[in-house]
PyMOL commands that place a pseudoatom at each C-alpha (Angstrom):
pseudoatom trace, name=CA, resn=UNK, resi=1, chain=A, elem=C, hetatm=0, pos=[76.800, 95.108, 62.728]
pseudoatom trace, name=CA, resn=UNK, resi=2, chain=A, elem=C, hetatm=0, pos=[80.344, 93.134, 61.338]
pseudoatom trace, name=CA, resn=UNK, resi=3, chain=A, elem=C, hetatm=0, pos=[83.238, 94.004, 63.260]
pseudoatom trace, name=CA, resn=UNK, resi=4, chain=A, elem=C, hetatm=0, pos=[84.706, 95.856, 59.911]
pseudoatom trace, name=CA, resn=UNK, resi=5, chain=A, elem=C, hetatm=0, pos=[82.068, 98.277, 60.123]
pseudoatom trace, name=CA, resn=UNK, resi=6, chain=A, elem=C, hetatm=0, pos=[82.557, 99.326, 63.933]
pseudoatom trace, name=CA, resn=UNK, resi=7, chain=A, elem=C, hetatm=0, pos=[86.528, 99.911, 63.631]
pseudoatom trace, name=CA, resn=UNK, resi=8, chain=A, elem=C, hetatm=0, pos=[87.692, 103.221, 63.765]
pseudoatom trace, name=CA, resn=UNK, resi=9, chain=A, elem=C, hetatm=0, pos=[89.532, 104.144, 60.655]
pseudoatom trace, name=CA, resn=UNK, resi=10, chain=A, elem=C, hetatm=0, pos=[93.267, 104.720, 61.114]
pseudoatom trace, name=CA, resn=UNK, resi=11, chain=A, elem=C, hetatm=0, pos=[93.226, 108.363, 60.634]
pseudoatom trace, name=CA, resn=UNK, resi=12, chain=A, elem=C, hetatm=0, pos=[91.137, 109.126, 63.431]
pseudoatom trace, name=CA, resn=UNK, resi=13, chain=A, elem=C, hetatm=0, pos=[94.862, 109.073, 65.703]
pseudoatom trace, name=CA, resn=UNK, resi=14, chain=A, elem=C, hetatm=0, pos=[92.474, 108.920, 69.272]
pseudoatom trace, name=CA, resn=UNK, resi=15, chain=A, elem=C, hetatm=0, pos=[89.425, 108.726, 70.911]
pseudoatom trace, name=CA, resn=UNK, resi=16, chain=A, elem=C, hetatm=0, pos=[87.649, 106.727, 74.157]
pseudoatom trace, name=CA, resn=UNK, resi=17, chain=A, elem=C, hetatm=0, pos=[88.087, 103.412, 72.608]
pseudoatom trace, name=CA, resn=UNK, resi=18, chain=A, elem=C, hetatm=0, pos=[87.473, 99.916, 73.455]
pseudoatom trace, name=CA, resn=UNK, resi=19, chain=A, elem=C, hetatm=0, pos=[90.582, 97.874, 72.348]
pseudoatom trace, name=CA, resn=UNK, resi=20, chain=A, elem=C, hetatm=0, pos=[90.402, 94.177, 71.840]
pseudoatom trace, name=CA, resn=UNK, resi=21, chain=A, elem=C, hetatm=0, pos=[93.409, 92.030, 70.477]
pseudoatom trace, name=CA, resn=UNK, resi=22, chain=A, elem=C, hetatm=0, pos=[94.806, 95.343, 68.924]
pseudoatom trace, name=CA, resn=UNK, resi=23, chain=A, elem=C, hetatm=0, pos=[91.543, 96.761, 67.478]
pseudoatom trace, name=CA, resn=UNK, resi=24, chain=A, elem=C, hetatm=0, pos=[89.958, 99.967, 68.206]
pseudoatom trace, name=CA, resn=UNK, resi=25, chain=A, elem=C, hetatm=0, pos=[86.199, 99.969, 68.732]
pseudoatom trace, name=CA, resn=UNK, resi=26, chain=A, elem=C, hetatm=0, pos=[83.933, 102.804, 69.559]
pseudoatom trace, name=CA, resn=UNK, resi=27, chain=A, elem=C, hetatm=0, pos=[83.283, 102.457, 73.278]
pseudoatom trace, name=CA, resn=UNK, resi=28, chain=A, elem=C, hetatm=0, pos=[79.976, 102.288, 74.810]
pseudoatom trace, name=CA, resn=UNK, resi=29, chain=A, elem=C, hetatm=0, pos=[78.636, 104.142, 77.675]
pseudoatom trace, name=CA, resn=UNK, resi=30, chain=A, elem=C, hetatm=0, pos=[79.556, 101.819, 80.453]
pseudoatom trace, name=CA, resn=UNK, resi=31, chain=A, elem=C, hetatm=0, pos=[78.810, 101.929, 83.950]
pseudoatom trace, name=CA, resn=UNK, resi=32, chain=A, elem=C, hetatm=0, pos=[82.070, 102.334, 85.628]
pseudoatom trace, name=CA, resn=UNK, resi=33, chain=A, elem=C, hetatm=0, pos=[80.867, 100.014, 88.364]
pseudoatom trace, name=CA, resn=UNK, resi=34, chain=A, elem=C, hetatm=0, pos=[79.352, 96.838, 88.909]
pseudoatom trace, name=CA, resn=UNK, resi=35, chain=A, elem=C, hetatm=0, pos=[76.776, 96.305, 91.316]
pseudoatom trace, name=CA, resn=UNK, resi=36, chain=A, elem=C, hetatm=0, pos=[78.975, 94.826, 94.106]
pseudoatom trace, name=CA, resn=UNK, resi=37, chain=A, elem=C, hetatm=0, pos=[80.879, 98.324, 93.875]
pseudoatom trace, name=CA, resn=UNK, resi=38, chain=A, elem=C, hetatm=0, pos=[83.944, 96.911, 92.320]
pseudoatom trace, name=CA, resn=UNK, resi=39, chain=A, elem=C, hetatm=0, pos=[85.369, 98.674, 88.684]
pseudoatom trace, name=CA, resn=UNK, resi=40, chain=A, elem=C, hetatm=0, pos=[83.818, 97.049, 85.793]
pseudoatom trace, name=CA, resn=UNK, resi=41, chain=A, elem=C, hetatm=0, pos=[87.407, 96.513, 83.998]
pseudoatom trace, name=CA, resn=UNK, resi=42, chain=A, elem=C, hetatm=0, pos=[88.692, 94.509, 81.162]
pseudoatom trace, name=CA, resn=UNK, resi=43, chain=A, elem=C, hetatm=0, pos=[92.690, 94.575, 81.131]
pseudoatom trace, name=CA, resn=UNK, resi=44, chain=A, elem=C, hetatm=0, pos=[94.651, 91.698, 79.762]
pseudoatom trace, name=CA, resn=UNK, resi=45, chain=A, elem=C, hetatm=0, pos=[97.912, 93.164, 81.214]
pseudoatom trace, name=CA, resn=UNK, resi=46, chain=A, elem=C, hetatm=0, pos=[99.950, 93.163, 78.014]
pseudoatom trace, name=CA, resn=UNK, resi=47, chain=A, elem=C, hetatm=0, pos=[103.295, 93.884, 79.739]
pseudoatom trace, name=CA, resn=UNK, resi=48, chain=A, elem=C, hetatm=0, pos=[103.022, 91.467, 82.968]
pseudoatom trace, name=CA, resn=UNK, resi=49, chain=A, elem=C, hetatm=0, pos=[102.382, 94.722, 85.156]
pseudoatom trace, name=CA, resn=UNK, resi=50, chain=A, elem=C, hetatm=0, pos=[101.701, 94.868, 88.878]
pseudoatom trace, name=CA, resn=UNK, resi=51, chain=A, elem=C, hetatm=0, pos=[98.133, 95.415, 89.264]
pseudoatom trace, name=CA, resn=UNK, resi=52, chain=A, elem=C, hetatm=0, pos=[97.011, 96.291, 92.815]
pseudoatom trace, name=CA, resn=UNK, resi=53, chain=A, elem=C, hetatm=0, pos=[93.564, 96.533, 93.982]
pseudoatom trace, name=CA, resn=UNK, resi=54, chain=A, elem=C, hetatm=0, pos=[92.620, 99.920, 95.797]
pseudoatom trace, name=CA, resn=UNK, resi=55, chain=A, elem=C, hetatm=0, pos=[89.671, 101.831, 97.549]
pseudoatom trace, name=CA, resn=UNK, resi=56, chain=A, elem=C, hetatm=0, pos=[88.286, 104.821, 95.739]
pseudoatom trace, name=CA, resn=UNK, resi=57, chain=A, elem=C, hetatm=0, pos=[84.862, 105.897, 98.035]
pseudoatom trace, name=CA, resn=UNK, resi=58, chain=A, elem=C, hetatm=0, pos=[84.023, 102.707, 99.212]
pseudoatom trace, name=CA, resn=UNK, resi=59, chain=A, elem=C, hetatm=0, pos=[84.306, 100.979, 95.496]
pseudoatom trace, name=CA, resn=UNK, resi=60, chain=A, elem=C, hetatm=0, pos=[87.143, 99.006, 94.522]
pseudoatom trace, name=CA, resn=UNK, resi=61, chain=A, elem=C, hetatm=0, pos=[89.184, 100.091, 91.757]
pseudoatom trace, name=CA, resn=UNK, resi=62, chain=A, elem=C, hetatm=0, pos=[92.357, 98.473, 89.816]
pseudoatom trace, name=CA, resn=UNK, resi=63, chain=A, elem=C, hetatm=0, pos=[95.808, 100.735, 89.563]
pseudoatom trace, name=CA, resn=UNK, resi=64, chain=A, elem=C, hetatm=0, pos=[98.943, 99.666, 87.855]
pseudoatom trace, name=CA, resn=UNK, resi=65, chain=A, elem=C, hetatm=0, pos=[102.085, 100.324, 89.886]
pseudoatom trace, name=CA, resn=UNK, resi=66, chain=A, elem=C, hetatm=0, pos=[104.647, 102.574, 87.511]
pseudoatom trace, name=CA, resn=UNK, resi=67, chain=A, elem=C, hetatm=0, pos=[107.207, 103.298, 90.433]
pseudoatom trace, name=CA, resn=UNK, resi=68, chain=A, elem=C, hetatm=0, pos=[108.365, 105.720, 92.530]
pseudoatom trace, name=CA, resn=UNK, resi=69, chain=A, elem=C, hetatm=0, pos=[108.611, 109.477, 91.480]
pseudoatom trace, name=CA, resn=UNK, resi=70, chain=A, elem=C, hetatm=0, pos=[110.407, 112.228, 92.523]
pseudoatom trace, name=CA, resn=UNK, resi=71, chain=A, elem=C, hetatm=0, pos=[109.004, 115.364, 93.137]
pseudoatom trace, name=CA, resn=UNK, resi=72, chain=A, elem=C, hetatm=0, pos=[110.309, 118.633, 94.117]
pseudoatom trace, name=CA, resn=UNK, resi=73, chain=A, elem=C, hetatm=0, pos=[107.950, 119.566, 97.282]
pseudoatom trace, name=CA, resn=UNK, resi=74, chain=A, elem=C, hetatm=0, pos=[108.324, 122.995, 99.487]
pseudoatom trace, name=CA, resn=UNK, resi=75, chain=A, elem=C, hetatm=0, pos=[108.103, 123.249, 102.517]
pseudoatom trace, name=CA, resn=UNK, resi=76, chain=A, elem=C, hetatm=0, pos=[103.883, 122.898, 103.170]
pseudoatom trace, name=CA, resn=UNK, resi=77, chain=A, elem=C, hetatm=0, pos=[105.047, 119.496, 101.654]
pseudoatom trace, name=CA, resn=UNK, resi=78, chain=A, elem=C, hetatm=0, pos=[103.394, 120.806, 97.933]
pseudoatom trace, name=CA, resn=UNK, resi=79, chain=A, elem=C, hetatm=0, pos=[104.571, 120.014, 95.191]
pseudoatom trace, name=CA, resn=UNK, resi=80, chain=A, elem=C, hetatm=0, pos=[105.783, 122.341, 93.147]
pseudoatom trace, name=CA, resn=UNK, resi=81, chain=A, elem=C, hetatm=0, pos=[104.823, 122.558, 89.387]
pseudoatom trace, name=CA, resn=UNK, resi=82, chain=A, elem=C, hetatm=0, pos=[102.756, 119.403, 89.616]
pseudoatom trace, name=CA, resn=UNK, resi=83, chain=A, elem=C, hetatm=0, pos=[99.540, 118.107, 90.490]
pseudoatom trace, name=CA, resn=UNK, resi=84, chain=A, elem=C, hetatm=0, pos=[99.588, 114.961, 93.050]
pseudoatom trace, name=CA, resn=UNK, resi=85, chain=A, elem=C, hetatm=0, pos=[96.306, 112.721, 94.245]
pseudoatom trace, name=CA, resn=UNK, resi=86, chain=A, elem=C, hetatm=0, pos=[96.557, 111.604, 97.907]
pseudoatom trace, name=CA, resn=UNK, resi=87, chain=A, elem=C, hetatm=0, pos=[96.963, 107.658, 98.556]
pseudoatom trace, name=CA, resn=UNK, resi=88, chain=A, elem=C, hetatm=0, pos=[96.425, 106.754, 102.156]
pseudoatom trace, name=CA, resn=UNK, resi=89, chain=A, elem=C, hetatm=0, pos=[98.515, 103.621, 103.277]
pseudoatom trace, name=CA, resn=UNK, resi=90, chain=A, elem=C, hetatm=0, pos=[97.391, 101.735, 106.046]
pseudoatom trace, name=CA, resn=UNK, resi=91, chain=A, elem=C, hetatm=0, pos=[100.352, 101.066, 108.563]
pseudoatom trace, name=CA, resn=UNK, resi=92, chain=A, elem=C, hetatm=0, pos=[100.743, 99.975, 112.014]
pseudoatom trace, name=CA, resn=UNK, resi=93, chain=A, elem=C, hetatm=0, pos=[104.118, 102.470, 112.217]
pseudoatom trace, name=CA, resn=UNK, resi=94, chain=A, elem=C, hetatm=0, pos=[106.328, 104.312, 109.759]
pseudoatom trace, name=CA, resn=UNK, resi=95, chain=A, elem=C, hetatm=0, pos=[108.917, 107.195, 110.064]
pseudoatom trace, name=CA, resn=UNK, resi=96, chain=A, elem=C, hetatm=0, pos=[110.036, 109.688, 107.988]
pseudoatom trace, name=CA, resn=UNK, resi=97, chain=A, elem=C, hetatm=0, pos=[112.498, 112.384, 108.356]
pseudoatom trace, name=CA, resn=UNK, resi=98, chain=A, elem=C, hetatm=0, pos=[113.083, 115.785, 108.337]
pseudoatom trace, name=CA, resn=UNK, resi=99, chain=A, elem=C, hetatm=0, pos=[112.147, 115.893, 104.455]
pseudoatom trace, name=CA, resn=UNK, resi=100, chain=A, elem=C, hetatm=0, pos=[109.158, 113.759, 104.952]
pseudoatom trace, name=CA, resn=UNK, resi=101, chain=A, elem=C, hetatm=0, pos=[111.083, 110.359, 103.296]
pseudoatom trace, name=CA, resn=UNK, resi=102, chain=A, elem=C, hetatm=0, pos=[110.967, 107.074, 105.085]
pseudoatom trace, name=CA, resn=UNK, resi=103, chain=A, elem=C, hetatm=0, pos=[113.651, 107.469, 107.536]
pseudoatom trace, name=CA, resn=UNK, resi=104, chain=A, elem=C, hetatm=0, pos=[116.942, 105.309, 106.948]
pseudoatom trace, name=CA, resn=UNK, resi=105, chain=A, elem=C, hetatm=0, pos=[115.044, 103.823, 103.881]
pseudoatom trace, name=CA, resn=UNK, resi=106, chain=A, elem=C, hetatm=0, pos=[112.787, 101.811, 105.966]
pseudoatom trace, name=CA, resn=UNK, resi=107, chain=A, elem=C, hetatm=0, pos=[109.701, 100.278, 105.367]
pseudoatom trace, name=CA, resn=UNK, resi=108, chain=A, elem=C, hetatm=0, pos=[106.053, 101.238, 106.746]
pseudoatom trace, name=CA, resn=UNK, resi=109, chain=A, elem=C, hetatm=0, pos=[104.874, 98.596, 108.878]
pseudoatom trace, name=CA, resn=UNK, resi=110, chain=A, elem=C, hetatm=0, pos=[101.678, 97.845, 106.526]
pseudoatom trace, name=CA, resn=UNK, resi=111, chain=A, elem=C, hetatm=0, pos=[98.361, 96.343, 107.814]
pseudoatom trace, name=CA, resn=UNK, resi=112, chain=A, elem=C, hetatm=0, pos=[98.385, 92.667, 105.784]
pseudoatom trace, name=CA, resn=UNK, resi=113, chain=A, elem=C, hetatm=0, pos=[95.136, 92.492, 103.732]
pseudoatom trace, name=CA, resn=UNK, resi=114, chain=A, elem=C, hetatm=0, pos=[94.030, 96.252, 103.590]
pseudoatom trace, name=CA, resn=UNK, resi=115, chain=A, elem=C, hetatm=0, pos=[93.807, 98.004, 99.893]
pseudoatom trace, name=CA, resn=UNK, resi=116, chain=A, elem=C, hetatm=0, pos=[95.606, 101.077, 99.501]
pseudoatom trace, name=CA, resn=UNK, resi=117, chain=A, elem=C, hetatm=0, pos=[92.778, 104.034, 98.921]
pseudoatom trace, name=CA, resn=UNK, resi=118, chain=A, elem=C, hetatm=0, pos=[92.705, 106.711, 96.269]
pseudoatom trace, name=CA, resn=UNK, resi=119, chain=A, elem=C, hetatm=0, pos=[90.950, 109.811, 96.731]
pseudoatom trace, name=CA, resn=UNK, resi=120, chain=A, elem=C, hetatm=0, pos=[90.392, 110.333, 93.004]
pseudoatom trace, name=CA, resn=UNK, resi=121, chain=A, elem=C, hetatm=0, pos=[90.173, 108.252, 89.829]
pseudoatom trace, name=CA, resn=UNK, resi=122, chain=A, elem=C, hetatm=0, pos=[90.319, 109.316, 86.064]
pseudoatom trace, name=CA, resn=UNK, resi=123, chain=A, elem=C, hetatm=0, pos=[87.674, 111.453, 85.587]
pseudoatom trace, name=CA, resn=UNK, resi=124, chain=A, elem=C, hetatm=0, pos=[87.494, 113.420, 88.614]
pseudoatom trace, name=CA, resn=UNK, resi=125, chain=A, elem=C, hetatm=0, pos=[88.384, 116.624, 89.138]
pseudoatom trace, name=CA, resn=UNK, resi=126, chain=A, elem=C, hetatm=0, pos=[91.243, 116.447, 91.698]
pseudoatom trace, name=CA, resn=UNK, resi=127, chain=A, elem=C, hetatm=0, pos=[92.768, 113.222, 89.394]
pseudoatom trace, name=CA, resn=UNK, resi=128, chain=A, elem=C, hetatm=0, pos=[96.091, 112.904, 88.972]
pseudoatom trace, name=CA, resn=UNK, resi=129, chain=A, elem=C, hetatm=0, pos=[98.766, 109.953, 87.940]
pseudoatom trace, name=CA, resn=UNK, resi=130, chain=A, elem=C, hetatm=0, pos=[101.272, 110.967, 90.120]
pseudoatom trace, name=CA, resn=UNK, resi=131, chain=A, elem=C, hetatm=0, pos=[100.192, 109.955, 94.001]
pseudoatom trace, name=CA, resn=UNK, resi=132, chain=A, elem=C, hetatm=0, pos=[101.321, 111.297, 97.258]
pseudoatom trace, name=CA, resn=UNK, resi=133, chain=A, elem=C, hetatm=0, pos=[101.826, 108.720, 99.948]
pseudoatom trace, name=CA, resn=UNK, resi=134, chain=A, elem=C, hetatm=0, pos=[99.825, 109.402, 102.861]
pseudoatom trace, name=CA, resn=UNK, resi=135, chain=A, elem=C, hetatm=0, pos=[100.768, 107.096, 106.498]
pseudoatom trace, name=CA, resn=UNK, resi=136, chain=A, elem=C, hetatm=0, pos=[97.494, 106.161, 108.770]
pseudoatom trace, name=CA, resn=UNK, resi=137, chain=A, elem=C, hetatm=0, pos=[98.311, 104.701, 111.619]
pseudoatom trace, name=CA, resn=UNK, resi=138, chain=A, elem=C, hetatm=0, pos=[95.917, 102.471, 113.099]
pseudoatom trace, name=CA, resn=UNK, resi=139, chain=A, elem=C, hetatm=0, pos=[96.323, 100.199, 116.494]
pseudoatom trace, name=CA, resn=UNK, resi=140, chain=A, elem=C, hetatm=0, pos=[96.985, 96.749, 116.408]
pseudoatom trace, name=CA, resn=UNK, resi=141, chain=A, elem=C, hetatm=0, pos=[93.580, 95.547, 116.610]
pseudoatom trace, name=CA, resn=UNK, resi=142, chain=A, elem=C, hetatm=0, pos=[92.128, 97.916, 113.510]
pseudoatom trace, name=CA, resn=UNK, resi=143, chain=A, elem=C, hetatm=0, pos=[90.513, 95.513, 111.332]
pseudoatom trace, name=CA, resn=UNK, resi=144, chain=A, elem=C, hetatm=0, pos=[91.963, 95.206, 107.236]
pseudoatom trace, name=CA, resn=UNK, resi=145, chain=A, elem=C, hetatm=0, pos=[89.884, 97.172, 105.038]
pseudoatom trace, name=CA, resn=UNK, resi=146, chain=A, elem=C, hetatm=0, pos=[87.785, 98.766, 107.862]
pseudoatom trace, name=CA, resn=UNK, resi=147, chain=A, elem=C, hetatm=0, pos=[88.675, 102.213, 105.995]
pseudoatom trace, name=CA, resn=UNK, resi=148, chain=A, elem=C, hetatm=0, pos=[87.624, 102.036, 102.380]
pseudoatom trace, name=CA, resn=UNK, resi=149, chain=A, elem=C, hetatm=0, pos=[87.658, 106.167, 101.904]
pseudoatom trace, name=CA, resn=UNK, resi=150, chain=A, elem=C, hetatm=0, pos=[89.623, 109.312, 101.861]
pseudoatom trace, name=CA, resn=UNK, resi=151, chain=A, elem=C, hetatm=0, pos=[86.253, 110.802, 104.034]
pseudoatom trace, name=CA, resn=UNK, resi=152, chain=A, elem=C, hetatm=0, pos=[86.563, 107.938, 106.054]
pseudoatom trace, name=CA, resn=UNK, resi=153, chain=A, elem=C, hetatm=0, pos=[90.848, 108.414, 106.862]
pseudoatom trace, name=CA, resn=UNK, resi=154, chain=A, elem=C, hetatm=0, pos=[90.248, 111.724, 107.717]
pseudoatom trace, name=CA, resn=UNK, resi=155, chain=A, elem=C, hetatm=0, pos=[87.367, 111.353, 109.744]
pseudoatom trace, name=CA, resn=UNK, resi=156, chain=A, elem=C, hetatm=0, pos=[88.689, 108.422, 111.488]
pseudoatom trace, name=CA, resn=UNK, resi=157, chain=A, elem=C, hetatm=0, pos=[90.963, 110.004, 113.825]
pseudoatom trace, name=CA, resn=UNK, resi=158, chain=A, elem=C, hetatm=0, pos=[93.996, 107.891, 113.378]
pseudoatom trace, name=CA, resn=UNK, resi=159, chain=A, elem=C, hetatm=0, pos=[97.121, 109.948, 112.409]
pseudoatom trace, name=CA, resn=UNK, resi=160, chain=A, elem=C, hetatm=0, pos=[97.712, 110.626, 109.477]
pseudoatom trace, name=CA, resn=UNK, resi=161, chain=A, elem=C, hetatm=0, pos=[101.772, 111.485, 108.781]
pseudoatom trace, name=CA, resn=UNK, resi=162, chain=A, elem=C, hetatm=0, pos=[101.931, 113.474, 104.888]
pseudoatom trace, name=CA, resn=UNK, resi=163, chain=A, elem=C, hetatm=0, pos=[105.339, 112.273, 103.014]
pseudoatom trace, name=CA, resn=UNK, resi=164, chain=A, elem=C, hetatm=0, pos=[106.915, 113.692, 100.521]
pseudoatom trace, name=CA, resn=UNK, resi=165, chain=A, elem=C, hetatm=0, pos=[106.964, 110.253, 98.998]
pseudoatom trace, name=CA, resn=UNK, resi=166, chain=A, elem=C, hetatm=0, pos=[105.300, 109.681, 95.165]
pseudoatom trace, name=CA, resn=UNK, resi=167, chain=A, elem=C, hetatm=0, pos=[104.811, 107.257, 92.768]
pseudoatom trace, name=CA, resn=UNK, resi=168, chain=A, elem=C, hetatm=0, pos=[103.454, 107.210, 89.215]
for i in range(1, 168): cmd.bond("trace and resi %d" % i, "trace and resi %d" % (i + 1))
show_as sticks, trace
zoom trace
């Protein structure tokens, strides 16, 4: 089939499209995966964004880091009017205060080498693009990437410290 006759026509204004060098094609059925368990992605990062690699149940996935959000949260630490995902951050030690920010502006004390993990990805039915930053602090002698899950944060026993920190 010639390239001509797979592009979609410019009225059609959206769709789940394959786009290469500017041009719309219909997209195929792919598997989301490949068989080492990492996203089967194509991105040529037209605007030089961050891309970070994450955990999503036990697969590795691909997220683009918009920034920092914030949200109005009550005081269960929801927030209010919009739907957040949980991210779980790895850390050795982090503190937030009262409000459930990172105290004094301060950085979590991250474990070097672990992925960030996502307990949803487009497509699921808890998804969403805005991500609530969840602290897991592990002992010194955790091992990078040993937790690859959300199952496997909570079931780990670590503690797990809920901020009211968010990012797009």
């Amino acid at each position: 089939m010639a390239d001509n006759e797979r592009a979609i026509p410019p009225e059609q204004g959206a769709g789940a499209w394959l786009v290469a060098e500017g041009s719309p094609s219909p997209q195929e059925d792919p598997d989301p995966y490949r068989a080492e368990g990492v996203e089967n992605l194509t991105y040529n990062n037209p605007y030089a964004s961050e891309v970070e690699r994450v955990w999503f149940d036990d697969k590795i996935v691909y997220a683009l880091d918009c920034g920092e959000v914030e949200l109005d949260f009550d005081e269960q630490r929801v927030a209010r009017g919009n739907a957040v995902a949980q991210e779980y951050q790895v850390v050795y030690a982090v503190e937030l205060d009262e409000q459930g920010k990172l105290k004094d502006g301060e950085e979590p004390e991250y474990v070097e080498g672990q992925y960030n993990i996502y307990d949803s990805v487009p497509g699921t039915d808890n998804y969403s693009p805005l991500w609530q930053f969840n602290y897991v602090v592990v002992p010194r002698d955790y091992e990078p990437n040993t937790l690859r899950s959300e199952r496997a944060c909570l079931a780990a026993g670590y503690p797990i410290q809920k901020s009211t920190v968010a990012e797009n």
